[in-house]
MIDREN-627817 format. One record per residue (C-alpha): residue in three letters; z negated, y, x. Coordinates in steps of 0.05 Angstrom, whole numbers, padded with zeros to 5 digits, always signed. Each point is the difference from the previous one (the first is absolute). Example, Ala and Ser with C-alpha at 12.3 -4.5 7.8 and 13.67 -1.06 7.14 Angstrom:
BEGIN
ala-00156-00090+00246ser+00013+00069+00027
***
This chain:
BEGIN
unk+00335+01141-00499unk+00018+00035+00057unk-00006-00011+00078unk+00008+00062+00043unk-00031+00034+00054unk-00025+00002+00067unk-00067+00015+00017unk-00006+00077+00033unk-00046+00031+00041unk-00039-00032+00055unk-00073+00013+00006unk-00029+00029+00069unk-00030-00053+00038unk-00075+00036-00021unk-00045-00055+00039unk+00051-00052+00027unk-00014+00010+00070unk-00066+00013-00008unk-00032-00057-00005unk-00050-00025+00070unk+00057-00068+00007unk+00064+00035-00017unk-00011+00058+00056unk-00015-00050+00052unk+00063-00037-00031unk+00041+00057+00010unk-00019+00014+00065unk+00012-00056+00025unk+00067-00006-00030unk+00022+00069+00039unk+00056-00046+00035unk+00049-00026-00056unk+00016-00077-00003unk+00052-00048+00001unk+00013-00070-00024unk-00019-00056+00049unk+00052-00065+00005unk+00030-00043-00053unk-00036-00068-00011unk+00041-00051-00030unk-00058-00051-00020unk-00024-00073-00032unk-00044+00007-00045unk-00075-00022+00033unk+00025+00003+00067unk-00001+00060+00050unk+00076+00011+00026unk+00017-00017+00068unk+00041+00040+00042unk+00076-00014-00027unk-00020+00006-00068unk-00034+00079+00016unk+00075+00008+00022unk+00038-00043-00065unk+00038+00058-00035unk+00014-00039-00068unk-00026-00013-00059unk-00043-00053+00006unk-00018-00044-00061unk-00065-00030+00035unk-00047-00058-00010unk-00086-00010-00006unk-00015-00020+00078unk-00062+00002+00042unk+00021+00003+00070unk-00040-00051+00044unk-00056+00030+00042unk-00002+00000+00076unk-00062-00005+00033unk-00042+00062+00007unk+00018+00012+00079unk+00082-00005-00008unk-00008+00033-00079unk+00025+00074+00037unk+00056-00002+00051unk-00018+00033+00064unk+00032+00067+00004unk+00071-00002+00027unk+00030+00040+00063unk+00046+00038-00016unk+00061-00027+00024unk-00015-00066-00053unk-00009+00057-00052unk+00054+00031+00010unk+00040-00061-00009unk-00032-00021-00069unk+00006+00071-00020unk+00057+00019-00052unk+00069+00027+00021unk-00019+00072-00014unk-00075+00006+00056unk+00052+00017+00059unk-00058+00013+00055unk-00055-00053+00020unk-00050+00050-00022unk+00036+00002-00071unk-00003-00076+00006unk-00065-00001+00018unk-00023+00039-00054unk+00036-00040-00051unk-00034-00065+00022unk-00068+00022-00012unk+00015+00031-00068unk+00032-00062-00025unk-00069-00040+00030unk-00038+00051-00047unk+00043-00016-00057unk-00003-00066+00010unk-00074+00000-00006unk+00006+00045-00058unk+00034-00056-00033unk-00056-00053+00025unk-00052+00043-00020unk+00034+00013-00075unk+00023-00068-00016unk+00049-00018-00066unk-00017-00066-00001unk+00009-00038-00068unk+00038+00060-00031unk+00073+00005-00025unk+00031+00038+00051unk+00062+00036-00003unk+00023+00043+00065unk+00056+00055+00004unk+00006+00013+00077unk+00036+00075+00032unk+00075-00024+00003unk-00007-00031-00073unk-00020+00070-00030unk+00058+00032+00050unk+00049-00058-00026unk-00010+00018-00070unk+00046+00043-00045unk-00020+00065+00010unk-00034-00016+00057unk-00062+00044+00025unk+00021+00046-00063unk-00029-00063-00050unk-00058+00035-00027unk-00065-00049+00016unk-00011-00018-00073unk+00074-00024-00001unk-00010-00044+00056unk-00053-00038-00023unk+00037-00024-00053unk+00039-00044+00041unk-00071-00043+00011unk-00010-00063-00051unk-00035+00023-00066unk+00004+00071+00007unk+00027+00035-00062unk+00033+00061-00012unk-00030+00056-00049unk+00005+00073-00006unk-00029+00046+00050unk-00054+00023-00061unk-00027-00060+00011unk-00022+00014+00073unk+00015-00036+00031unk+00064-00010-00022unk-00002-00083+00013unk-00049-00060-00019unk-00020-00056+00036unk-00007-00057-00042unk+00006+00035-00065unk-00073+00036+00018unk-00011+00070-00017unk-00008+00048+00074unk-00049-00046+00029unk+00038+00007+00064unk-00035+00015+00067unk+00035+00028+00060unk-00022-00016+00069unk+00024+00042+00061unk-00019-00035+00064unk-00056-00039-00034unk-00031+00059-00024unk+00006+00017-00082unk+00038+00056-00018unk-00040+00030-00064unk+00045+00004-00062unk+00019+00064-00030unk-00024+00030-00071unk+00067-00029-00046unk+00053+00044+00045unk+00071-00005-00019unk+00036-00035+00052unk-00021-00038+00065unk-00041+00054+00048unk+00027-00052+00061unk+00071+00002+00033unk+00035-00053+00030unk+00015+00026+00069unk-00067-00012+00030unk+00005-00077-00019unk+00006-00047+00056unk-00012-00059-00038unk-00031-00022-00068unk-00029-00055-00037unk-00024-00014-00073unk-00065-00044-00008unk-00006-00039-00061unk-00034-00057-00041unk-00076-00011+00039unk-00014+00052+00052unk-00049-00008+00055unk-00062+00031-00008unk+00006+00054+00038unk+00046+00027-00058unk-00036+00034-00060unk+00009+00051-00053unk+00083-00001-00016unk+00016-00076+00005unk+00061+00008-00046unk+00028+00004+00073unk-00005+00031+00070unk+00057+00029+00020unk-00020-00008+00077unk+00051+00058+00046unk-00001+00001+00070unk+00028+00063+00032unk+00057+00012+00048unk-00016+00016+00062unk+00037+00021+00070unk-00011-00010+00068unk+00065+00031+00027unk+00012+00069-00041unk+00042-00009-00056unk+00022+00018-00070unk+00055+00019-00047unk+00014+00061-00043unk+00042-00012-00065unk+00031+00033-00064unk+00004-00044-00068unk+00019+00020-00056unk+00058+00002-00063unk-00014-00014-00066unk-00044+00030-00052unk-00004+00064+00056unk-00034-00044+00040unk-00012+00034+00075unk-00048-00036+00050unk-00015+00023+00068unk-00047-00047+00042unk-00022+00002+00070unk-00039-00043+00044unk-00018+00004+00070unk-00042-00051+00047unk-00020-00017+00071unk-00059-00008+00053unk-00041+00044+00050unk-00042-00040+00042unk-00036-00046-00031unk+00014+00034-00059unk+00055-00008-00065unk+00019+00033-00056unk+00040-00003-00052unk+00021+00058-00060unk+00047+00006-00061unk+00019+00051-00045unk+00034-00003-00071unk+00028+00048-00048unk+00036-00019-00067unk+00038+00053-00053unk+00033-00040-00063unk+00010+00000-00076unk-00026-00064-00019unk-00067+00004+00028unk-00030-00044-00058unk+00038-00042-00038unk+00041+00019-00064unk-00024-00008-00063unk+00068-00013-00029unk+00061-00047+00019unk+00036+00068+00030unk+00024+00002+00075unk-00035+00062-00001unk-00065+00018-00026unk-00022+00072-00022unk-00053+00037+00040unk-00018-00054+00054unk+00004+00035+00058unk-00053-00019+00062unk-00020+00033+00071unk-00035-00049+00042unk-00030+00003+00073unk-00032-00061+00048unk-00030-00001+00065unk-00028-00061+00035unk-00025+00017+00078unk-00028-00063+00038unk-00037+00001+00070unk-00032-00045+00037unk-00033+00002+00074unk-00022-00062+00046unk-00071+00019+00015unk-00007-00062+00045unk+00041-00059+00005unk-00032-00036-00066unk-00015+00062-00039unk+00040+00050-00038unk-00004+00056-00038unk+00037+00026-00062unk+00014+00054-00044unk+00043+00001-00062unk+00013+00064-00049unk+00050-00010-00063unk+00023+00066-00041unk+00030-00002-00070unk+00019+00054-00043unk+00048-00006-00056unk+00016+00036-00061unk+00030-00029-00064unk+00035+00032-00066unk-00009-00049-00049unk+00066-00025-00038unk+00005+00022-00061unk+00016-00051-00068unk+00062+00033-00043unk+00003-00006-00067unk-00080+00004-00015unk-00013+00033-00075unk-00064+00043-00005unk-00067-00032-00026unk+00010+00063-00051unk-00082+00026+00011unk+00031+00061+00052unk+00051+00039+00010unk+00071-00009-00032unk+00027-00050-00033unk+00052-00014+00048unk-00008+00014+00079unk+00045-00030+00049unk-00040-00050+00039unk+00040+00007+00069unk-00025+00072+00006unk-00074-00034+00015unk-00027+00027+00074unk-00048-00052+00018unk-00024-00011+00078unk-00040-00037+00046unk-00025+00015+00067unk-00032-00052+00045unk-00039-00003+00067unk-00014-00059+00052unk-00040+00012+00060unk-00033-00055+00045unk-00014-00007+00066unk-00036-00060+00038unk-00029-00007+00068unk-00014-00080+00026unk-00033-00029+00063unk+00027-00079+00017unk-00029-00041+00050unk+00030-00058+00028unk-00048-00056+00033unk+00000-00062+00020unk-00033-00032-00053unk+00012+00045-00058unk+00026+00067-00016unk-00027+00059-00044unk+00021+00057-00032unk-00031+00065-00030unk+00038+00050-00034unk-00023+00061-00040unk+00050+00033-00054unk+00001+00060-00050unk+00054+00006-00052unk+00013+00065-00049unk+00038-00005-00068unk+00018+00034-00058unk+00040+00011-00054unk+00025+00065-00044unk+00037-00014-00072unk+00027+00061-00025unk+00018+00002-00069unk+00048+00035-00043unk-00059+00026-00049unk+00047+00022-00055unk+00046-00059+00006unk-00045-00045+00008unk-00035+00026-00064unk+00060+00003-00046unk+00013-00082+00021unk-00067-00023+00015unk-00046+00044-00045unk-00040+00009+00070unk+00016+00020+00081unk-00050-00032+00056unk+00006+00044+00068unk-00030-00068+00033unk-00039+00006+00077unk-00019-00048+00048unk-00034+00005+00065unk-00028-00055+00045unk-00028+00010+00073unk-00027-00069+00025unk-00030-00011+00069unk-00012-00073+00026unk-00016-00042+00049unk+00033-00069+00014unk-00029-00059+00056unk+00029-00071+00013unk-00021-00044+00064unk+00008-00071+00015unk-00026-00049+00044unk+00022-00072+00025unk-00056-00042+00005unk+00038-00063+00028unk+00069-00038-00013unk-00016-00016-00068unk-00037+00067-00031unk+00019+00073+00003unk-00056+00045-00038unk+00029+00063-00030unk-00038+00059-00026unk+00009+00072-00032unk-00017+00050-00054unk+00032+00060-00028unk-00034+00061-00025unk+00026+00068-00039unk-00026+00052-00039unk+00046+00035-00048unk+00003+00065-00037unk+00041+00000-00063unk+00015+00069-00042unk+00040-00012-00060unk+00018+00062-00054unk+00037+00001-00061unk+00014+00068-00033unk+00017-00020-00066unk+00037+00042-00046unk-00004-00031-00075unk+00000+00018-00070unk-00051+00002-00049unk-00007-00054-00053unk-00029-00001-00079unk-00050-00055+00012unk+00006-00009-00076unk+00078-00004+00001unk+00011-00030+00072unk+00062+00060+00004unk+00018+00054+00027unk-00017+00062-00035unk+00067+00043-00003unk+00004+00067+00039unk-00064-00035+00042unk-00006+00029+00077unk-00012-00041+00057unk-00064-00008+00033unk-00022-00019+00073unk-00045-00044+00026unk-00020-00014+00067unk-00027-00073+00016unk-00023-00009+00074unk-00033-00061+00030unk-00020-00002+00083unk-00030-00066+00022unk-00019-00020+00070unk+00011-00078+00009unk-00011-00043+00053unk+00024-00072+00015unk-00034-00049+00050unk+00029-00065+00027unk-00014-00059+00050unk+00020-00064+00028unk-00002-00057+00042unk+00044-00055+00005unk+00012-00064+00050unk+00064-00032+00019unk-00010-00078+00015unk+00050-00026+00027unk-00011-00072-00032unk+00051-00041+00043unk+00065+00028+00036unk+00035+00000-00072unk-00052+00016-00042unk-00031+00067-00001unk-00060+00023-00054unk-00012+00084-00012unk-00063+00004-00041unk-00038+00067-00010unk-00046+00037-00041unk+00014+00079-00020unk-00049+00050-00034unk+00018+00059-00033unk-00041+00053-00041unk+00032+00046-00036unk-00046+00070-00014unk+00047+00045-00054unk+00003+00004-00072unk-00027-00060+00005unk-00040-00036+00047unk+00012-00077+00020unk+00005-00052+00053unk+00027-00067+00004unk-00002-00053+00059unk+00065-00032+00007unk+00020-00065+00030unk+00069-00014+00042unk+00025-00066+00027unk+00064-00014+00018unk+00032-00066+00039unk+00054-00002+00041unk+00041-00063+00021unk+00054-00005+00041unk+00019-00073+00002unk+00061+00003+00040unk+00039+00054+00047unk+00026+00051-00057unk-00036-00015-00059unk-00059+00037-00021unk-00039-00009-00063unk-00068+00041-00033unk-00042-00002-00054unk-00049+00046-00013unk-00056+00029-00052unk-00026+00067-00008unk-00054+00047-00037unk+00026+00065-00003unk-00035+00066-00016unk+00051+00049-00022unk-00026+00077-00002unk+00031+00055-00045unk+00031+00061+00029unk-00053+00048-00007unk+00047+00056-00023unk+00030-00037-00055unk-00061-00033-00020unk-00026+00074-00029unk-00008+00006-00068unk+00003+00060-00057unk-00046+00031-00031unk+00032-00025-00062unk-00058+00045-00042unk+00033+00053+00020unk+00066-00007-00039unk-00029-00018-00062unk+00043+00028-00057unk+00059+00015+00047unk+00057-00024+00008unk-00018-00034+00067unk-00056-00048-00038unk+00003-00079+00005unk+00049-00027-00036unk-00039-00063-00013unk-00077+00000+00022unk-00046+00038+00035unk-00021-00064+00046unk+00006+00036+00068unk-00039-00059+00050unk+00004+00016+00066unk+00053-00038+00045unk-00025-00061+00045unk+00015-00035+00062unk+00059-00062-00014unk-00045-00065+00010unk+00051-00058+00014unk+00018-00074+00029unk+00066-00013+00037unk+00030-00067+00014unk+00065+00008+00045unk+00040-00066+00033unk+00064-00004+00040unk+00036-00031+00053unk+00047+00032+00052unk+00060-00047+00034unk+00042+00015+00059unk+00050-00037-00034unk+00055+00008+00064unk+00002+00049+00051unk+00009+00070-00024unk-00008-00028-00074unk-00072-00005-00025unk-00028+00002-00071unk-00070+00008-00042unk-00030-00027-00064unk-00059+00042-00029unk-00036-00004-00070unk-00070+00027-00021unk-00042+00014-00056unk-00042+00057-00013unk-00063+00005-00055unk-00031+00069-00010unk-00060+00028-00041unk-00005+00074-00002unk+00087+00003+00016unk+00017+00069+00023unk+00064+00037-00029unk+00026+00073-00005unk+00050+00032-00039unk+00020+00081-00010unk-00034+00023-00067unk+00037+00065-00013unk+00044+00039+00023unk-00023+00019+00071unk+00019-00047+00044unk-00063-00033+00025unk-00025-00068+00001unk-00067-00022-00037unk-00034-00059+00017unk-00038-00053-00058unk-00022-00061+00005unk+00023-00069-00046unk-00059-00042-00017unk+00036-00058+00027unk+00069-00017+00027unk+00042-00053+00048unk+00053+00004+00041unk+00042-00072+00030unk+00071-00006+00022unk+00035-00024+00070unk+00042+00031+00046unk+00058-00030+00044unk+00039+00028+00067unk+00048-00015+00042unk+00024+00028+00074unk+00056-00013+00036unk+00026+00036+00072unk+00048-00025+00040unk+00027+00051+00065unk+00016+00060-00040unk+00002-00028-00064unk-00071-00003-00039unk-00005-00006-00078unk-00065-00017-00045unk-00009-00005-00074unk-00068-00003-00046unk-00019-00021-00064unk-00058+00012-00039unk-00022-00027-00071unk-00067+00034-00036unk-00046+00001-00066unk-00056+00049-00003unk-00034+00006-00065unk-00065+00037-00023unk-00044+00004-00061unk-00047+00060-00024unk-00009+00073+00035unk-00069+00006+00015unk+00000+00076+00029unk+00032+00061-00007unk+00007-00024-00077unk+00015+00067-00017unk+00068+00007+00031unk+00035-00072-00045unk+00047+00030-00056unk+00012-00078-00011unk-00057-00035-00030unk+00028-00063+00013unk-00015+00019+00070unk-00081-00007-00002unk+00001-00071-00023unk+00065-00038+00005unk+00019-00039+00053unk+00073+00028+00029unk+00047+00002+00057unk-00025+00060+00049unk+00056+00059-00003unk+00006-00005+00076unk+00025-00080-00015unk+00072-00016+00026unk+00007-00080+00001unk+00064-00006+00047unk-00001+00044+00057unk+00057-00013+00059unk+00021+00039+00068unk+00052-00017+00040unk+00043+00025+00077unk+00044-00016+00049unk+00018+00039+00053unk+00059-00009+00065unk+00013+00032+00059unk+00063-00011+00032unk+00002+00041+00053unk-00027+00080-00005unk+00018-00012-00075unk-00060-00022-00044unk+00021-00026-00075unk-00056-00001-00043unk-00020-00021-00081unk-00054-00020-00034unk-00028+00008-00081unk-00057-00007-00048unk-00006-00042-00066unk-00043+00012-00050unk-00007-00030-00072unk-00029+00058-00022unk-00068+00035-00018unk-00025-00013-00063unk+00014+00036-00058unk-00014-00001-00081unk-00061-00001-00030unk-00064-00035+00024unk+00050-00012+00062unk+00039-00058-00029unk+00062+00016+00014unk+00031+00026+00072unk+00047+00049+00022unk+00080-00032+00016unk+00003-00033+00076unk+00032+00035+00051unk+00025-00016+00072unk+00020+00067+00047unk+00040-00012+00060unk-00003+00044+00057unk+00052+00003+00051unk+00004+00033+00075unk+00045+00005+00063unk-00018+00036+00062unk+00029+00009+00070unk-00022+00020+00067unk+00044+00048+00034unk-00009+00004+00081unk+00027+00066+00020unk-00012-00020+00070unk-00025-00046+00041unk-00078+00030+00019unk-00002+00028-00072unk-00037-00033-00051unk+00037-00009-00065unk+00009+00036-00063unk+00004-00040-00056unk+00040+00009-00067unk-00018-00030-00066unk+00021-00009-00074unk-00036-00023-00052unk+00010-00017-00070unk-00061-00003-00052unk+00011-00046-00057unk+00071-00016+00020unk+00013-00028-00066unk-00033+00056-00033unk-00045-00047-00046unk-00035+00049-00064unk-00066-00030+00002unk-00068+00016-00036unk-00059-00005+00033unk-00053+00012-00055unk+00009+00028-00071unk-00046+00038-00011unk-00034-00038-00057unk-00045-00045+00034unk-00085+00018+00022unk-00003+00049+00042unk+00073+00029-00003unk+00023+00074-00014unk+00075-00005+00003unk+00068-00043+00014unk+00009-00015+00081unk+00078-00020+00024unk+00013-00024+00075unk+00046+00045+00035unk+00078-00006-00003unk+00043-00006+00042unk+00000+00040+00068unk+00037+00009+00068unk-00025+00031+00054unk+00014+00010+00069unk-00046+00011+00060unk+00001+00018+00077unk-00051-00025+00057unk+00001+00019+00060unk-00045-00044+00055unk-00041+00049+00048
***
């Protein structure tokens, strides 16, 4: 088998911007955005003011912050000489100051009206990403594997991590507001510079949190009220150059906030051998992330957000691959394959909050454009594969997103919302096969190929509500209950009405414990949920292997038990237990069937998923350190859609361990600064994928340690600094497989990358 290519060619954006929602998006999103402040926060409690500021890690716990009375709930506005002196170092004018206040009161709300409460939460502030090796340079993906029970996996995958073992049932939040998946890019469409702070919700998520409950990934922006920025060079091994910019400030009552990426390297995917090197796996890759946001009166703001991605991918070629013998020669060189892909990310988001005194709301509006273009190598792919798919995907989804809440007294606060889109989903295959003898089942000799064009365009639409209440039960004891509905209008159309309840108790000063139940409703992604018109390749050599069962994909129907504890076990050290249990009907997976590297989505007819999680954090001056652990079993029995695309038979009845199933997952870091000197380490551990047939076995265990050191240089005293780093990838240069190959819904061999160094200069503007 062979793995190779990138997909070419991007299609014109025909009727992206088109569309009645995405022109007014647009529009509105004229001014670019930034990132608003870090939030360091406890799980089911809104942060207060130092922990906006914490710049840490912050291994938090399930709290529900006691309510004041309605009259005292929002603090008067402050003058501006008390802003100014609970502003940050770097809002050097009152007006700065000023400015600052009130957009921290916004996010503040924010966080009231968008509570976590009764969800593992797990929060990566600013000066943790900075702190890192690498730094800012960490691509995002690679970041979020320093979170409890997020696993590493190739970037075919997409995204190239798991939380929990689940397939990418992952949603991303920016601001509150969901940030639409792609259409199974390679690589994360997101960059790490516009980050100010970020948290990973787990276990049983508030209502107000439907469709990807794998996990939200939950980002707040950066944001500036005194102008500021950096401009850097990164880069060394692999050919690895990386330009970045970013840029923010405030005008008025005005901020704004914008970052800029570019990337050039030769290991844009990973290798499908052990080599340092791997043979045509070179990648260009652009991001953009603009932020702005305007005051329109003291409690209301205004906010725009636009995010640009375009990358393109050759895909690494597999040496050594011997020809299926139906085309061309009997011996062709398999590193001469010329496969590409091309992909494209566009979204932009505009969002009016209002801040009252006895609730807050929020209305945003979004549209989001993907796609993706796999170019094959026809011939090669012919002489190895006996067929070459030049695979397309386009998606242009326009939504519309509302969440208010309201206190009702010291014991209840009501919350309300509901989320609408409306997607568009094109998805092409140009398939070049061979003939077959239906009598024989082979190839006649001397055959020519043949082309067939299979096209499917569906427009989908997904609808969701909620309400919830928080009771606050007693000053310890705090009870989250909620109902969601969802209906789901696709390939197929369904609804489900899902409970929540979570309790929170805090029975002393530091200790923090929940509990909590949820119904989830898990859609599939309506791009990967398309299915062939498998008629079509009768007699070729692009026909089921197995059956001709081709059910349509449906929504994940599921029941979640998650508790834990979190202890402040001493000042600076605190700690957090977590286990769960997870039974789904109607499991959704994916895998890449073929060679073009694009996910598939099908559904189990029944699956589970239980394991726990432990972390640990520990700062102390300018020391901090924190370590997690996380131990897993997910199993499922019997494909129930998308039959056609199992070569394993075992597959549509057996139970099994799911391919995306690692059972020991760890992350580790520690990081000191002693003076304008910052020493920096931290690794993964995995025990491995699994591997063999039916998934019984796993790939070896691994553990990568990355290591940095970077200094500040001051070339004079009103100058801000230019700092000077070095980094080493894989310092022990560890040869470690990620998958095999062999298992459902794998082409080819993945390997993590060896070792690298590479060196980078910042300097502050």
């Amino acid at each position: 088998m062979v793995v190779s290519g990138v997909v070419a060619g991007h299609k014109p954006w025909r009727q992206t911007l088109c569309s009645g929602t995405a022109i007014a998006t647009l529009a509105i999103a004229g001014v670019l955005v930034a990132p608003a402040k870090g939030t360091g926060q406890t799980s089911g409690t809104a942060p207060d003011s130092s922990q906006i500021k914490m710049p840490e890690i912050v291994v938090t716990a399930p709290k529900s912050k006691p309510k004041p009375k309605r009259a005292a709930r929002r603090p008067a506005p402050q003058s501006a000489a008390t802003a100014a002196a609970a502003a940050p170092a770097n809002a050097t004018t009152a007006t700065e100051a000023a400015l600052d206040a009130k957009m921290n009161a916004l996010d503040q709300a924010r966080d009231n009206l968008l509570p976590k409460l009764g969800a593992s939460t797990y929060v990566i502030s600013r000066q943790a990403i900075e702190t890192q090796p690498q730094g800012d340079n960490t691509p995002i993906d690679k970041a979020i594997l320093q979170m409890p029970g997020v696993s590493y996996d190739s970037a075919v995958s997409n995204p190239d991590f798991h939380v929990r073992n689940e397939y990418a049932n992952v949603q991303i939040r920016i601001n509150g507001v969901v940030l639409p998946e792609g259409v199974s890019a390679l690589g994360p469409f997101l960059d790490t510079n516009f980050v100010g702070s970020m948290s990973l919700l787990t276990g049983t998520l508030p209502a107000e949190y439907g469709l990807r409950t794998a996990g939200v990934l939950d980002i707040t922006s950066r944001s500036f009220a005194t102008p500021g920025g950096e401009v850097s060079l990164y880069g060394g091994s692999h050919q690895t150059v990386t330009p970045s910019f970013d840029y923010g400030g405030s005008v008025g009552n005005s901020e704004y906030f914008v970052t800029a990426r570019g990337n050039w390297n030769d290991l844009g995917l990973e290798n499908p051998t052990s080599n340092i090197n791997a043979i045509h796996d070179e990648t260009e890759q652009g991001k953009f992330f603009g932020y702005a946001s305007t005051l329109l009166d003291e409690s209301t703001r205004f906010s725009v957000i636009s995010a640009i991605s375009y990358s393109a991918f050759q895909i690494p070629n597999n040496l050594g691959q011997t020809p299926l013998g139906d085309f061309g020669p009997a011996n062709y060189n398999s590193a001469l394959l010329n496969e590409n892909e091309y992909d494209t990310y566009v979204a932009n988001i505009a969002t009016l909050q209002k801040k009252g005194t006895d609730g807050d709301g929020q209305l945003s509006v979004y549209s989001r454009y993907a796609s993706v273009d796999f170019v094959p190598d026809v011939f090669g792919d012919l002489v190895f594969n006996d067929v070459a798919s030049h695979v397309t995907r386009e998606s242009l989804l326009n939504g519309i997103q509302g969440d208010a809440s309201y206190v009702v007294d010291n014991h209840h606060t009501l919350r309300f919302g509901f989320a609408t889109s409306e997607e568009h989903t094109d998805v092409g295959d140009v398939a070049t096969v061979l003939p077959v003898d239906p009598t024989t089942g082979l190839v006649p000799p001397g055959s020519a190929p043949l082309s067939i064009t299979d096209d499917d365009s569906k427009v989908g639409w997904n609808l969701g509500a909620y309400i919830q209440d928080e009771w606050k039960l007693t000053d310890q004891l705090t009870l989250n209950s909620g109902l969601r509905f969802d209906q789901l209008f696709q390939y197929v159309d369904a609804n489900q009405l899902s409970p929540r309840f979570a309790l929170i108790y805090k029975p002393v000063e530091g200790t923090a414990i929940h509990a909590g139940f949820a119904r989830y409703f898990t859609p599939p992604y309506q791009a990967q949920a398309a299915s062939s018109d498998i008629a079509l390749f009768a007699n070729t050599t692009n026909a089921p292997p197995l059956t001709t069962l081709d059910d349509p994909v449906k929504p994940e129907r599921s029941s979640y038990y998650d508790v834990g504890i979190d202890q402040t076990v001493l000042p600076g050290l605190s700690m957090g237990l977590d286990a769960y249990y997870k039974n789904a009907r109607d499991m959704l997976d994916d895998g890449q069937f073929g060679s073009a590297v694009v996910l598939t989505q099908f559904n189990y007819a029944q699956g589970y998923s239980e394991g726990g999680e432990y972390k640990l954090k520990y700062n102390n001056g300018n020391f901090k350190a924190y370590t997690n652990f996380a131990y897993n079993i997910t199993r499922a029995q019997g494909v129930e859609s998308n039959q056609y695309l199992i070569e394993d038979e075992s597959y549509l009845t057996d139970w099994h361990y799911t391919d995306d199933m690692q059972r020991m997952t760890g992350s580790a870091g520690a990081s000191y600064r002693w003076n304008d000197t910052l020493f920096t380490t931290d690794l993964i551990y995995g025990s491995g994928l699994r591997d063999g047939f039916d998934n019984t076995t796993h790939a070896p265990p691994y553990t990568v340690v990355n290591v940095g050191v970077s200094h500040d240089f001051h070339w004079s005293p009103n100058a801000k600094p230019l700092t000077v780093r070095f980094d080493v990838v894989n310092l022990f240069d560890d040869i470690y497989e990620l998958r095999s190959g062999c298992c459902i819904g794998e082409f080819a061999p993945q390997y993590g990358a060896r070792r690298g160094y590479f060196i980078g200069l910042s300097q502050k503007l």
